[in-house]
C-alpha positions as CSV (number, residue, x, y, z in Angstrom):
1,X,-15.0,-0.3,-20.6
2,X,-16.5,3.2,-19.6
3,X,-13.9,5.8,-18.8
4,X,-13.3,6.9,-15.0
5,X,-14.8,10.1,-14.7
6,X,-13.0,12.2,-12.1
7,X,-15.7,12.3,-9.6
8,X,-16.5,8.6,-9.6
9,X,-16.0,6.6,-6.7
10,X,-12.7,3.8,-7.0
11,X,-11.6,1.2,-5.8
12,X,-8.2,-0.9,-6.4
13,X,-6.4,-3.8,-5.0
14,X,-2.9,-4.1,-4.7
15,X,-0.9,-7.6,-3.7
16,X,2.1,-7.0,-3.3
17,X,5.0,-9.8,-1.9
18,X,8.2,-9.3,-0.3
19,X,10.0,-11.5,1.5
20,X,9.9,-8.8,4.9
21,X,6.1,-8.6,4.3
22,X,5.8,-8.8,7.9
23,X,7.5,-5.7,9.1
24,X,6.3,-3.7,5.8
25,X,2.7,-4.6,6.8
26,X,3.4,-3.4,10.4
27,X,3.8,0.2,8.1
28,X,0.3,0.0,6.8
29,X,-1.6,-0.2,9.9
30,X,-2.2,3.9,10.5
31,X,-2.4,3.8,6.6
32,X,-5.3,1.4,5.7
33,X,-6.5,-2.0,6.1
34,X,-4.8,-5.1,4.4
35,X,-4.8,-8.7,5.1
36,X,-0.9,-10.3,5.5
37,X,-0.3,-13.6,4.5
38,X,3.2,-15.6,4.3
39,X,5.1,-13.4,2.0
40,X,1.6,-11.4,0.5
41,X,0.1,-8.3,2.2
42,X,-3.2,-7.8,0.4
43,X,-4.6,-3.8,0.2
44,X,-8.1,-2.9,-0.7
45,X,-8.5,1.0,-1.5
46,X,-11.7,2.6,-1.7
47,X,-12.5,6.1,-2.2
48,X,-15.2,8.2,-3.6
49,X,-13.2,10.1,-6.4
50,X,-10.0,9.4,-8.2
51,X,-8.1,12.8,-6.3
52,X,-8.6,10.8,-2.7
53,X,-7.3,7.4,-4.1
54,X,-4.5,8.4,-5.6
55,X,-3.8,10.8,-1.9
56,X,-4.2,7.2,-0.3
57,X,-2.2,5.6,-2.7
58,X,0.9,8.2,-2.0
59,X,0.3,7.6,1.7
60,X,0.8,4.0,1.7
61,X,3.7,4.2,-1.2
62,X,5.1,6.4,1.5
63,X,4.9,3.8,4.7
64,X,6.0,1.1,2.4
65,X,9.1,3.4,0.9
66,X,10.3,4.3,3.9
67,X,9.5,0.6,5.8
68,X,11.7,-0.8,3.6
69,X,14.6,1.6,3.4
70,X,14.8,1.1,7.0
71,X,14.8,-3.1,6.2
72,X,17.8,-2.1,4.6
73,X,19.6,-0.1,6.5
74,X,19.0,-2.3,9.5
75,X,20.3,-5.3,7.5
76,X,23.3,-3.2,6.5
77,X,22.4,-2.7,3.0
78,X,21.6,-6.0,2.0
């Protein structure tokens, strides 16, 4: 494997599943494009150096992070 320079371009998937995938997708819509399905939201991130994808990678841990918090507190800490 050659090693990621850090002005190549990247790309990365992330599936992620949660049983709330719904409303936590409903967070990613500003943030990037994914495909939800059942209990799996699907994210394909593309960028044309390793600095911007890991920016977009904070950004959407962000959305997600606080998404679910609010899951929580809504369901009273569940």
């Amino acid at each position: 494997m050659q090693q990621q320079k850090r002005n190549d371009s990247v790309s990365l998937e992330l599936l992620l599943e949660h049983s709330d995938s719904g409303p936590l997708s409903s967070s990613l819509i500003t943030e990037t494009e994914f495909t939800h399905d059942g209990d799996e939201i699907s994210v394909i991130l593309e960028a044309n150096t390793f600095s911007d994808i890991r920016a977009i990678w904070n950004s959407i841990m962000r959305a997600l992070i606080a998404s679910e918090q609010s899951l929580v507190a809504t369901d009273g800490g569940e």
